[in-house]
N, C-alpha and C positions, 0 to 999 in steps of 0.2 A: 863852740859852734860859732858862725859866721850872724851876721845880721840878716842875709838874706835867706838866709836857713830861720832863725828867728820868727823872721818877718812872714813865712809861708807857714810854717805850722802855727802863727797866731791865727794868719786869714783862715788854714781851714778851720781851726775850732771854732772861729764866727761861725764860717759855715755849717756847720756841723751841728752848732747851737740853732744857729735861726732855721735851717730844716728839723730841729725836731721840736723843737720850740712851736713852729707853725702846725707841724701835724698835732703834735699832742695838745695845743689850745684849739685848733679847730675837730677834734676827735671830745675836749671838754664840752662844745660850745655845742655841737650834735643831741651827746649826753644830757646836757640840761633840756633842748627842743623836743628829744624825746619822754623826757618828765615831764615836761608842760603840757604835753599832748594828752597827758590825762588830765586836765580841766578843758577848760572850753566846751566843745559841742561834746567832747570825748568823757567830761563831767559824769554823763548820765550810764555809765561803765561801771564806776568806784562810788565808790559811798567814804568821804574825806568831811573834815570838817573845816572851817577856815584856821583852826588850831594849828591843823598839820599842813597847809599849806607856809601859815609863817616859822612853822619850826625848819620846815626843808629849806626853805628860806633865807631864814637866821643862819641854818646851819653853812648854806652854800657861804654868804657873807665873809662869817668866821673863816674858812674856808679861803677865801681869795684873802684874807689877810694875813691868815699865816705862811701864804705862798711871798708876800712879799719877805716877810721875815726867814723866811726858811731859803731864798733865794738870794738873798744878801748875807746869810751865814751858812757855807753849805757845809756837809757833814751831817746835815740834820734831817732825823727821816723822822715823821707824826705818825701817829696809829690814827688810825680812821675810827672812830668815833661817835657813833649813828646810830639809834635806833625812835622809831614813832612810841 
């Protein structure tokens, strides 16, 4: 293939990357505002202890760390991992 053939299917895989890139971190960023929404004023709903707030926590953390790792080696898929 040519350079400028190259050069347009690198641009769309950006593209193609940073549109899903962006939905799927602002569809993560949703998911988390929706967890949170059960403390605050929404506290008096659940009955939680401060335990399980830091383990969801902890767990989310873990979580964005292994995204760096899992994103600089790809091929690698993690089983989800979760329970209170």
């Amino acid at each position: 293939m040519n350079d400028a053939t190259d050069l347009a299917r690198e641009v769309s895989k950006r593209a193609k990357f940073e549109r899903l890139a962006t939905a799927r971190t602002k569809k993560v960023i949703k998911a988390i505002r929706v967890l949170a929404n059960m403390g605050g004023q929404g506290r008096y709903n659940y009955e939680f202890a401060d335990a399980d707030v830091d383990k969801i926590a902890g767990t989310l953390a873990d979580e964005v760390a292994k995204l760096r790792t899992t994103m600089i080696a790809p091929g690698r898929q993690l089983d989800i991992e979760f329970d209170l």
